[in-house]
C-alpha positions as CSV (number, residue, x, y, z in Angstrom):
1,X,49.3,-13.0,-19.0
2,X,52.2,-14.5,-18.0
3,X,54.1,-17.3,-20.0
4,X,54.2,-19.8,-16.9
5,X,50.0,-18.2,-16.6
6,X,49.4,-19.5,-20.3
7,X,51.2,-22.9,-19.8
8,X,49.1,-23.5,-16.7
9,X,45.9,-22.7,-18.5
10,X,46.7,-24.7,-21.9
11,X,48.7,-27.7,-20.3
12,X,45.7,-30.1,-20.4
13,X,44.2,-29.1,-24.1
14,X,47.2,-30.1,-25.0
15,X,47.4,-33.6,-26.6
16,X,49.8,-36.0,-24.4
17,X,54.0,-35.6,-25.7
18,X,53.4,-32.5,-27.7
19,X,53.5,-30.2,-24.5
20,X,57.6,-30.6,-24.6
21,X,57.6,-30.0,-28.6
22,X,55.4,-26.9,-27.9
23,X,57.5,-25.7,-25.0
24,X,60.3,-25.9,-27.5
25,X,59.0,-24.6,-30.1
26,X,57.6,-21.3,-28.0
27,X,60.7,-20.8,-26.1
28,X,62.6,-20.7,-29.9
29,X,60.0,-18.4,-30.8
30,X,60.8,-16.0,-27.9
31,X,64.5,-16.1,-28.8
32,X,65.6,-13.0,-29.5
33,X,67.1,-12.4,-33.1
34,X,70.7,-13.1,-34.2
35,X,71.2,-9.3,-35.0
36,X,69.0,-7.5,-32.0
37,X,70.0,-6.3,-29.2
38,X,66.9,-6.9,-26.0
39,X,67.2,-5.2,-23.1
40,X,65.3,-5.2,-19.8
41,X,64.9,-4.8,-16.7
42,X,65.2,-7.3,-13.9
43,X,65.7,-8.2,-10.5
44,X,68.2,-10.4,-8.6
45,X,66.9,-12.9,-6.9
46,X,69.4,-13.7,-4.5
47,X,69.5,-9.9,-2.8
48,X,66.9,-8.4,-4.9
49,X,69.0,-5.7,-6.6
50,X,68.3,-4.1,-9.1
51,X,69.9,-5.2,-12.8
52,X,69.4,-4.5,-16.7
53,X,69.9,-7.6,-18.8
54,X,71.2,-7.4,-22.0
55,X,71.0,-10.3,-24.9
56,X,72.4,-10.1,-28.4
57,X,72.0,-13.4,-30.4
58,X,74.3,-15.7,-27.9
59,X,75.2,-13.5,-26.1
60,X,73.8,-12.4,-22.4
61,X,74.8,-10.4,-20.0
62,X,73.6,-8.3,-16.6
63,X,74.7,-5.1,-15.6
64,X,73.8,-2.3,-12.9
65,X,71.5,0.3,-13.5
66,X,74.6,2.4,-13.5
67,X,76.4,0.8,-16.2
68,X,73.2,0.7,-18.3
69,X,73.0,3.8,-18.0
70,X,77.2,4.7,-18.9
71,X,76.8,2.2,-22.1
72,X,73.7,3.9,-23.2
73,X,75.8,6.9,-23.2
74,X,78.5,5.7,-25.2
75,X,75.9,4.3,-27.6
76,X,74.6,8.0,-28.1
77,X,77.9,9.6,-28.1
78,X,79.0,6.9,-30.9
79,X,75.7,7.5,-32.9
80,X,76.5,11.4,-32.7
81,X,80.3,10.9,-33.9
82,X,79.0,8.6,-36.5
83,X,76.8,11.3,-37.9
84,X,79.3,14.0,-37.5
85,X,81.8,11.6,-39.3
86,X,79.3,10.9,-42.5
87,X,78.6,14.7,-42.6
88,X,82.3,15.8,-42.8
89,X,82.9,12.9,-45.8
90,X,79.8,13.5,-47.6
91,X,80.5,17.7,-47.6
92,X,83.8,17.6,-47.6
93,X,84.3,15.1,-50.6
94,X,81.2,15.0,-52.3
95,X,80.5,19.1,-52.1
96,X,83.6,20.7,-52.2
97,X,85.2,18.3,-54.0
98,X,88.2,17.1,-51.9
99,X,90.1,14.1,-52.1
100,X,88.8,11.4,-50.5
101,X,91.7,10.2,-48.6
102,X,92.3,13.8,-47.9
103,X,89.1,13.9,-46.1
104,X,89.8,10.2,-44.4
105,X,93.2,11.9,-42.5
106,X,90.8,15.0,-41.5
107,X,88.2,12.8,-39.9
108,X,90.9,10.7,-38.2
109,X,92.6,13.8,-36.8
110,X,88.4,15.1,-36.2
111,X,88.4,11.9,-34.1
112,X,91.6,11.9,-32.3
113,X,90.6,15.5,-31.1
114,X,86.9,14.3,-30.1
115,X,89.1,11.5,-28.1
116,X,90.9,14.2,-26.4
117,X,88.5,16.5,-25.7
118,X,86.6,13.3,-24.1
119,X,89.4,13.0,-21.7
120,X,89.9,16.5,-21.0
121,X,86.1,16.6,-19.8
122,X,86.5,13.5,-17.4
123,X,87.1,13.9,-13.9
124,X,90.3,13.7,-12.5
125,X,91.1,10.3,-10.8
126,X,93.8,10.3,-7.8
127,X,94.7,12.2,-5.0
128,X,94.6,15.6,-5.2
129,X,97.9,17.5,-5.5
């Protein structure tokens, strides 16, 4: 059942003035949290493209399928680098032993290789030469 379905069937049980206050109170309900992140799918209705919302706390935005589809990616890749990270600062520090900011400058150079690899695996932009 839809929400506009379920207002329809309940809108004359309800006593007279609380249907606004119950509307409120429902749509407040159905807020997303301050710290989620909702996504779904959705449909323009102006030219009936295709679109992904996104909504975290405030904050609301629309994107292509396309661009979904890149920011998951970067989501993943971040997750994996993350884990990668943690794993070279917990072994490196806490197993063998090394010094923790000793560690910190081999993850940053870790990373700043990652970056370059990155770049190195994108596709060439411009006329060819």
């Amino acid at each position: 059942m839809t929400l506009s379905k379920f207002f329809q069937k309940h809108k004359e049980s309800i006593k007279p003035g609380a249907f606004d206050e119950m509307l409120a109170d429902l749509t407040e309900m159905m807020k997303p949290p301050d710290d989620m992140v909702w996504v779904e799918s959705t449909v323009s209705h102006r030219d009936m493209r295709p679109l992904v919302s996104v909504k975290f706390g405030k904050y609301q935005f629309q994107v292509a399928p396309a661009a979904a589809r890149e920011i998951g990616q970067h989501f993943l890749e971040a997750a994996q680098a993350a884990e990668m990270d943690a794993y070279l600062f917990q072994f490196f520090s806490g197993e063998q032993g090394i010094d923790f900011n000793q560690v910190g400058m081999m993850v940053a150079h870790f990373r700043h290789w990652r970056e370059e690899k990155e770049k190195l695996n994108q596709a060439p932009t411009g006329p060819k030469q």
